[in-house]
C-alpha positions as CSV (number, residue, x, y, z in Angstrom):
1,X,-47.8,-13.9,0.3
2,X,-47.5,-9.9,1.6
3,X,-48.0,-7.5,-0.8
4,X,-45.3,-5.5,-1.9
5,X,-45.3,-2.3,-0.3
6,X,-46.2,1.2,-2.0
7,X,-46.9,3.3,0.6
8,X,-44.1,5.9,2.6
9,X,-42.9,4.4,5.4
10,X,-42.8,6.0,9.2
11,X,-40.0,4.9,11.8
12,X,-41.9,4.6,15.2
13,X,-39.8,4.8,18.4
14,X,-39.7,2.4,20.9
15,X,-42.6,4.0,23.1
16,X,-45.1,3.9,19.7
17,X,-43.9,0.2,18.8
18,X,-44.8,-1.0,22.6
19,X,-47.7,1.0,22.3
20,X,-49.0,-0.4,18.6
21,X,-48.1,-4.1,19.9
22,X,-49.9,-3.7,22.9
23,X,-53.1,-2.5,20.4
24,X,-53.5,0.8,20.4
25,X,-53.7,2.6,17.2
26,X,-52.4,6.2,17.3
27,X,-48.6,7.1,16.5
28,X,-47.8,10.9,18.1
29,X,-45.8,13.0,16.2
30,X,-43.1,12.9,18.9
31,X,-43.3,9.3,18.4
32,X,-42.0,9.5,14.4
33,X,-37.7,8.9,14.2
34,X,-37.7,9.2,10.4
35,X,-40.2,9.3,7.1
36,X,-39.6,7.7,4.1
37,X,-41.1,8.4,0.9
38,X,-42.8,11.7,0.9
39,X,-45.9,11.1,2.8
40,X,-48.7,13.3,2.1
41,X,-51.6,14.5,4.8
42,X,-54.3,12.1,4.4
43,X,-53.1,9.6,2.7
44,X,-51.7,6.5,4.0
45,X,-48.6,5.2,5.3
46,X,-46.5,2.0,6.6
47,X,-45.7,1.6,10.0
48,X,-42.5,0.1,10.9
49,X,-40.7,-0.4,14.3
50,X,-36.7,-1.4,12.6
51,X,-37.9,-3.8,9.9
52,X,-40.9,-5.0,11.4
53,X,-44.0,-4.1,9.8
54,X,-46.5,-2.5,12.6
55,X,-49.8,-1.4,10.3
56,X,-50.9,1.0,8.1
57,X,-52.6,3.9,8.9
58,X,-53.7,7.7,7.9
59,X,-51.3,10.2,7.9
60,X,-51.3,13.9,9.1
61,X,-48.3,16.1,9.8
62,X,-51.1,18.3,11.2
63,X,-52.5,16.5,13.8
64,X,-50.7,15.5,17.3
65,X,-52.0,12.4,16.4
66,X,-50.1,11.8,13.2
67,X,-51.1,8.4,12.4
68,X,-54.1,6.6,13.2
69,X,-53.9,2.7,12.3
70,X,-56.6,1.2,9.9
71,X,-55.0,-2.5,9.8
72,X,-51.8,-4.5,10.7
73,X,-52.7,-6.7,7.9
74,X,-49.9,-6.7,5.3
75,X,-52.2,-8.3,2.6
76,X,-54.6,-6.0,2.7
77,X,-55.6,-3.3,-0.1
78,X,-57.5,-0.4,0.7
79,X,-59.8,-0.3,-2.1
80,X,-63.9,-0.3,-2.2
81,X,-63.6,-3.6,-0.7
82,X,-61.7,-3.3,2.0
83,X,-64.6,-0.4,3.5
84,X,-67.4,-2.2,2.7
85,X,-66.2,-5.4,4.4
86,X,-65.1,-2.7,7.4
87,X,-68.8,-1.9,7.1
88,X,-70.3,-4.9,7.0
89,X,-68.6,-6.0,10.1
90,X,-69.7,-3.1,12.2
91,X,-73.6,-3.5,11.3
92,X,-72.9,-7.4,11.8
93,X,-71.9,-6.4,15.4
94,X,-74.6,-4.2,15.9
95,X,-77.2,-6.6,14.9
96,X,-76.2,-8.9,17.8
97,X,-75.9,-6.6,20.4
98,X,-78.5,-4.1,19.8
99,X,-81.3,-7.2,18.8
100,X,-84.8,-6.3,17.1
101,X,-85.8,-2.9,17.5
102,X,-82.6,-1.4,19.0
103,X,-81.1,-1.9,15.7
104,X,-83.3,0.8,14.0
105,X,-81.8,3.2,16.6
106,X,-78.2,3.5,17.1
107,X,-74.5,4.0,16.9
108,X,-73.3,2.3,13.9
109,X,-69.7,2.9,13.8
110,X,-67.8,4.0,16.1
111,X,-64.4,5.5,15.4
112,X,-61.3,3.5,16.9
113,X,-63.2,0.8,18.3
114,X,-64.6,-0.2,14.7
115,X,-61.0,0.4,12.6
116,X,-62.4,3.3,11.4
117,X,-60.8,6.2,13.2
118,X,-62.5,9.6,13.7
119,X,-65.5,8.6,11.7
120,X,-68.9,8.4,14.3
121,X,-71.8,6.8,12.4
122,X,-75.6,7.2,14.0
123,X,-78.5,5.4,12.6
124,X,-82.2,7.2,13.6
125,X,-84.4,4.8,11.5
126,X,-83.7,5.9,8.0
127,X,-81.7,8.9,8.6
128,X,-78.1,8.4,9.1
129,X,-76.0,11.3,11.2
130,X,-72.3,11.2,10.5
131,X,-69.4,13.1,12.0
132,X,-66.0,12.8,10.8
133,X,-62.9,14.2,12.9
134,X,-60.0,12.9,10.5
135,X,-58.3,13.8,7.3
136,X,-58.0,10.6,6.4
137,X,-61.4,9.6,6.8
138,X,-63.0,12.6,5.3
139,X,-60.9,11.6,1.8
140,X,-62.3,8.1,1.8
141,X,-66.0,9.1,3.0
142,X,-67.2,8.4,-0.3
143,X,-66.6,5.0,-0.4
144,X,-67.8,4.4,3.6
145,X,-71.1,6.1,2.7
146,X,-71.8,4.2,-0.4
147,X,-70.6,0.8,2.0
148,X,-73.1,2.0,4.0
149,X,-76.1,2.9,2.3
150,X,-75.2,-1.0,0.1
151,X,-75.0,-3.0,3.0
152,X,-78.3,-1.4,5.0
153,X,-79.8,-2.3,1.7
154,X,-78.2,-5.8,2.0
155,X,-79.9,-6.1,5.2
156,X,-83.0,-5.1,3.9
157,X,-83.2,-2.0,6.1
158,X,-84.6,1.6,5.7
159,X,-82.3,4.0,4.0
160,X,-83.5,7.6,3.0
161,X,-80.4,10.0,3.8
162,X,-77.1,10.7,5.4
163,X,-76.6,13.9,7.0
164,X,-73.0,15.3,8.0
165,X,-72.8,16.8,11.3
166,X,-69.4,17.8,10.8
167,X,-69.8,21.2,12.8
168,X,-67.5,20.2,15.6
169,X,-64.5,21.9,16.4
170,X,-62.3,18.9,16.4
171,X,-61.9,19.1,12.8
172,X,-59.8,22.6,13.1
173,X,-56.7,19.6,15.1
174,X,-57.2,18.1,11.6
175,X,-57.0,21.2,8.8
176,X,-60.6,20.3,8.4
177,X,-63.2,23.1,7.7
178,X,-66.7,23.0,9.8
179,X,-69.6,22.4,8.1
180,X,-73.0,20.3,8.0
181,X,-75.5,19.6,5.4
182,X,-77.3,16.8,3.5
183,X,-75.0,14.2,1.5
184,X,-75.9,13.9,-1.9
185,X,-76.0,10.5,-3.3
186,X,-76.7,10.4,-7.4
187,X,-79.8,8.7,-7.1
188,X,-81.6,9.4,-4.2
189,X,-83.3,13.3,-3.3
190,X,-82.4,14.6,-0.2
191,X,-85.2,14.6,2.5
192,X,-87.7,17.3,3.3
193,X,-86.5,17.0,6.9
194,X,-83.7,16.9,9.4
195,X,-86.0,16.1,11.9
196,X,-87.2,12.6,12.3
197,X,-89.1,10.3,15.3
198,X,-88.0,7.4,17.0
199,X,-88.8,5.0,19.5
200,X,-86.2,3.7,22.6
201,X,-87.4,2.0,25.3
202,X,-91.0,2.6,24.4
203,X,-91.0,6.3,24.4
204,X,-91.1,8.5,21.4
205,X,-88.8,11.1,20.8
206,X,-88.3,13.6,18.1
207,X,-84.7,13.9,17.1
208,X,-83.2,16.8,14.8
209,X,-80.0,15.9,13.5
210,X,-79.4,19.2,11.9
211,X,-79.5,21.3,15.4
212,X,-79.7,18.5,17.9
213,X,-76.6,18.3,20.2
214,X,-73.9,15.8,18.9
215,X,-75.4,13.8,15.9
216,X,-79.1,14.8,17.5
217,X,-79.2,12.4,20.2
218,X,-77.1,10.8,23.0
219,X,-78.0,6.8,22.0
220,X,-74.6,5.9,24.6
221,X,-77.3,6.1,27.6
222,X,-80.4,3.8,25.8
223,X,-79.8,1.1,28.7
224,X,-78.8,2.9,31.7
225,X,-82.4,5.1,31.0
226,X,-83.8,1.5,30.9
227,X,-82.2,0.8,34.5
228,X,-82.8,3.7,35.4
229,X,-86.7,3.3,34.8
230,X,-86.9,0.0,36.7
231,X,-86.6,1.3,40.1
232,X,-88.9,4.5,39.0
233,X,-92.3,2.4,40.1
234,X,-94.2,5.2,42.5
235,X,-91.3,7.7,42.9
236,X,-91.2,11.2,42.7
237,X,-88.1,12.4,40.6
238,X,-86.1,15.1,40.2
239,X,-84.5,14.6,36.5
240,X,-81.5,17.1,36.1
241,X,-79.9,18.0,33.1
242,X,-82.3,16.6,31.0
243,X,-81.9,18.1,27.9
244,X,-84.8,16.5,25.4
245,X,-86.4,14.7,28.5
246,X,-84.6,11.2,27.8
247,X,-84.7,10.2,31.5
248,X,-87.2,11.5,33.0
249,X,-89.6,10.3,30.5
250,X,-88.1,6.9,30.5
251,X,-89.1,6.9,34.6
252,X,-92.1,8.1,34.3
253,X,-92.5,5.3,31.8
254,X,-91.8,2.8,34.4
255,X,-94.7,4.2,36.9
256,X,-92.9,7.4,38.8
257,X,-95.6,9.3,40.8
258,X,-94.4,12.4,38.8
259,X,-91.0,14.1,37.4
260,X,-89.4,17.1,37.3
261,X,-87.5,17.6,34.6
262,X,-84.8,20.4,34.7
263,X,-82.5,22.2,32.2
264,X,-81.1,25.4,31.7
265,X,-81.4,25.3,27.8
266,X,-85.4,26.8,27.1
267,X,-84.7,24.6,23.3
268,X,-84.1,21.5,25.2
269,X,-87.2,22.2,27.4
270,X,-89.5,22.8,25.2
271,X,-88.1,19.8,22.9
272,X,-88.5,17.7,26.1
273,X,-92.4,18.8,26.0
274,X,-93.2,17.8,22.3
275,X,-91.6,14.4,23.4
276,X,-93.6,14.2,26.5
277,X,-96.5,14.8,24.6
278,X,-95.7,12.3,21.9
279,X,-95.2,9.4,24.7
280,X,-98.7,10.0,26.3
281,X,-96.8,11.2,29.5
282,X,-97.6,14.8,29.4
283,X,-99.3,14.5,32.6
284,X,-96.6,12.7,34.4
285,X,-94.1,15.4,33.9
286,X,-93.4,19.3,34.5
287,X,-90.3,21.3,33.4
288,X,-87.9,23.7,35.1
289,X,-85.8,25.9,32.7
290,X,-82.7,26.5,35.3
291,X,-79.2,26.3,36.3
292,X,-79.1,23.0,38.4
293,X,-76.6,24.3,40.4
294,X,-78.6,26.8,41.5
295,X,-81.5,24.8,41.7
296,X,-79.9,22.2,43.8
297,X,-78.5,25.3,46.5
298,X,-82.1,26.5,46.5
299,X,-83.9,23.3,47.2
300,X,-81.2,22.5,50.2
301,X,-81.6,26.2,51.2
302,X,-85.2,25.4,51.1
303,X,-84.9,22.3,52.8
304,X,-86.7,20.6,49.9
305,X,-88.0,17.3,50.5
306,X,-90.3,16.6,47.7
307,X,-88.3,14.1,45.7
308,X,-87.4,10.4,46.6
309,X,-84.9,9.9,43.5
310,X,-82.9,12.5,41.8
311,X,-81.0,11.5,38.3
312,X,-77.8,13.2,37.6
313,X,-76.9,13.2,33.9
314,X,-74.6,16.4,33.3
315,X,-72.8,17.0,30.1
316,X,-68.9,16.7,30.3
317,X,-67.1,18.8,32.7
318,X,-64.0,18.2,31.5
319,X,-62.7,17.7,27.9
320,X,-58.7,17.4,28.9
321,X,-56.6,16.2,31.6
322,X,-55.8,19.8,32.9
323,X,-59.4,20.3,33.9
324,X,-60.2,17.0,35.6
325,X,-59.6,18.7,39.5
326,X,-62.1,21.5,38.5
327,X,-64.5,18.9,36.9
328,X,-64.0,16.4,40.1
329,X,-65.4,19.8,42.3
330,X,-68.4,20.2,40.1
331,X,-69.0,16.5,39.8
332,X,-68.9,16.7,44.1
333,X,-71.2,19.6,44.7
334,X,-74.2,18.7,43.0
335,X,-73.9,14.9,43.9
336,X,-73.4,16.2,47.6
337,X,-76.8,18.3,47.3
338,X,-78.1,15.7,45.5
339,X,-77.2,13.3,48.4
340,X,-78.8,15.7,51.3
341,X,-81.9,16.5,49.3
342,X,-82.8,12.9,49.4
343,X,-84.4,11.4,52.3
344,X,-82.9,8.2,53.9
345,X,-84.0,5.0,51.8
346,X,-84.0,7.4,48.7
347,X,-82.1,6.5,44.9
348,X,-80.0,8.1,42.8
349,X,-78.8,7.6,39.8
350,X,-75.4,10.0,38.3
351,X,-73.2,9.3,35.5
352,X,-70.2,11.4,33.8
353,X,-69.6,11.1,30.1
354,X,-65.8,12.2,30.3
355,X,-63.0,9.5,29.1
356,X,-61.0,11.6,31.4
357,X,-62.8,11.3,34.6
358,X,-62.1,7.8,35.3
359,X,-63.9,5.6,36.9
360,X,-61.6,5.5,39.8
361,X,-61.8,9.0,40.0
362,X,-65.3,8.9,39.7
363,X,-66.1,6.2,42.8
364,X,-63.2,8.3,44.6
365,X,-65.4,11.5,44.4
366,X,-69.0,9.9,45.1
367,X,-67.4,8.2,48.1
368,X,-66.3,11.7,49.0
369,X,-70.0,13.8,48.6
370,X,-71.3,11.1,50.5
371,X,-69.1,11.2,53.7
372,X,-69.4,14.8,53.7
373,X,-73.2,14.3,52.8
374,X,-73.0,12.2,55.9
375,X,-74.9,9.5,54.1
376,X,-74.3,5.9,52.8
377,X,-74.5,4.3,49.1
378,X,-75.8,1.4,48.2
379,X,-75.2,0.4,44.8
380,X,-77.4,-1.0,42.7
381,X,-75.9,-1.1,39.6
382,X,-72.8,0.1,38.3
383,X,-72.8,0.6,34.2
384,X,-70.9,1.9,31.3
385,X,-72.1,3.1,27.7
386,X,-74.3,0.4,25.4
387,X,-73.0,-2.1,23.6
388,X,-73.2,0.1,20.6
389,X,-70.4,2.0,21.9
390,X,-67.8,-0.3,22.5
391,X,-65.1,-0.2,24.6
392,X,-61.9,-1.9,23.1
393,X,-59.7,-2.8,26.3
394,X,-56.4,-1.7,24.9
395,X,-57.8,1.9,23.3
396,X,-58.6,3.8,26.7
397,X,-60.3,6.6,25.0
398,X,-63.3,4.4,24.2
399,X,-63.8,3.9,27.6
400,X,-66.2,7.1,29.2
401,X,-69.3,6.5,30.2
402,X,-69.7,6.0,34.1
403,X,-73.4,5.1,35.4
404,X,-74.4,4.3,39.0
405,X,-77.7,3.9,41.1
406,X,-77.4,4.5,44.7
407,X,-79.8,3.9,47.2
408,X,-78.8,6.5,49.8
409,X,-79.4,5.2,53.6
């Protein structure tokens, strides 16, 4: 039998009420005909479309996103419980699609697509990195992060800290306040060190989580490095935008001749060195601290033929819909120099990490720098974010990572 219901009640229109049934979780503001009951920013509140109960989700007159949906489940109580189950069914999933050593090194939860919205969970062997981007979430943290650190344990797993990247400006949408630091748990003393080592796909990295970009690493690309490396076998690479070396060290891994690794950030560079270093591929691999726009109008300036694959992994170009034309030009011109740099018979691999730079758009603007490239692509593989990540087919916003290898001819 359905509990009886405490919570304040929202009135969705008919928009939200199509939008909830079709499974999306987020109610806009715009979207709210009437409150009941005094709701209070943070807490939680019914959905209902007339008299029909739609979920019940965290509320936030602050946010354009008012409420984001934790469950449609009328029986259920948010108590300890409910979060560790929550939990439990996130690292269940995890365990089967990241199998043996993958496990040790990746994204745990991950906001809408695990019922737990704003809240991005990273695991880096014993060290967990945690960034939260909604009220709601940040009131109930407690109780995830002891659900966390209880069902690692259940599984037998490593669990010396939890660190709280929550430095990003996201959290000023929410009335949150910026900060990052160690979490305390009663019991257990912080750790010396923000700054651990891991292993993904055989090479060795050092990750900060207190400085590192994001929650210290980007785990989303762990297979398309993989791919990536396959076809490396005797090639000389150009990696751009490298940051801490992920790509370029995962093809020189898999047998390149030798890489180039470029980024304009001297930090990243000289990270990308002590990782280099660690792996045993020190030899394999110089570093270019630049602009790679300027380095790709140089080399075609130059006429530059000294690389048979160049990998393309720039960070977002665009973060909102009003940007994506500018983004789509940036995206062109350095896959287009990309594209003339390379001889005939030569790879590349390019990827965009914006939700809002579609996929369509994406294939619409490769298509493009290669007819005025004056090349052809053949694809090799197309690919989206690791398993880790998922995408849930009804919540578009969990759906950004676009990953091709060409083989230009």
């Amino acid at each position: 039998m359905k509990q009886e219901r405490r919570f304040p009640r929202v009135a969705v229109s008919p928009k939200a009420e199509r939008s909830i049934k079709g499974g999306h979780p987020w109610v806009y503001g715009e979207e709210i005909k009437k409150t009941e009951g005094a709701p209070v920013n943070g807490g939680l509140v019914d959905v209902f479309a007339g008299n029909a109960y739609m979920g019940t989700g965290f509320y936030n007159s602050a946010s354009k996103i008012t409420v984001r949906l934790i469950s449609r489940n009328a029986n259920d109580v948010f108590d300890d419980k409910f979060w560790h189950r929550r939990v439990a069914y996130a690292l269940a999933y995890r365990r089967t699609v990241m199998p043996g050593g993958d496990f040790a090194c990746c994204r745990l939860i991950h906001g809408e697509a695990d019922q737990m919205p704003g809240l991005t969970v990273d695991r880096y062997g014993s060290l967990l990195s945690v960034q939260i981007a909604c009220l709601g979430m940040e009131l109930v943290k407690d109780k995830v992060y002891a659900a966390l650190r209880d069902e690692l344990a259940a599984l037998g797993q490593p669990f010396k800290g939890l660190f709280e990247r929550n430095d990003l400006a996201l959290r000023n949408r929410e009335g949150l306040t910026e900060y990052k630091g160690w979490y305390a748990f009663e019991d257990l003393p912080l750790p010396e060190s923000a700054v651990t080592e891991i292993v993904e796909n055989g090479v060795h990295y050092l990750v900060d989580i207190e400085n590192g970009q994001k929650t210290g690493f980007f785990l989303d690309q762990k297979y398309n490095r993989a791919a990536a490396a396959r076809i490396a076998a005797g090639k000389r690479v150009l990696d751009c935008f490298t940051h801490t070396g992920s790509f370029g060290l995962n093809a020189a891994l898999g047998g390149a001749e030798h890489v180039t690794s470029v980024d304009i950030s001297q930090t990243a560079i000289d990270m990308a060195r002590v990782n280099a270093r660690l792996s045993g591929l020190a030899d394999k691999v110089d570093y270019i601290c630049e602009d790679v726009f300027d380095l790709l109008t140089r080399l075609a300036e130059q006429k530059c033929r000294d690389y048979d694959y160049i990998i393309l992994d720039p960070p977002a170009f665009t973060k909102s819909r009003d940007t994506v034309r500018a983004a789509a030009r940036g995206y062109k011109e350095i896959n287009m120099k990309a594209m003339k740099l390379l001889p005939r018979g030569g790879y590349l691999a390019t990827c965009s990490c914006s939700h809002f730079m579609t996929d369509e758009l994406f294939r619409k603007m490769l298509a493009d720098a290669a007819r005025d490239a004056s090349v052809n692509l053949r694809q090799i593989e197309a690919r989206q974010q690791a398993p880790d990540h998922p995408i849930l087919w009804n919540v578009p916003e969990t759906d950004y990572l676009k990953f091709y290898i060409f083989q230009v001819v």
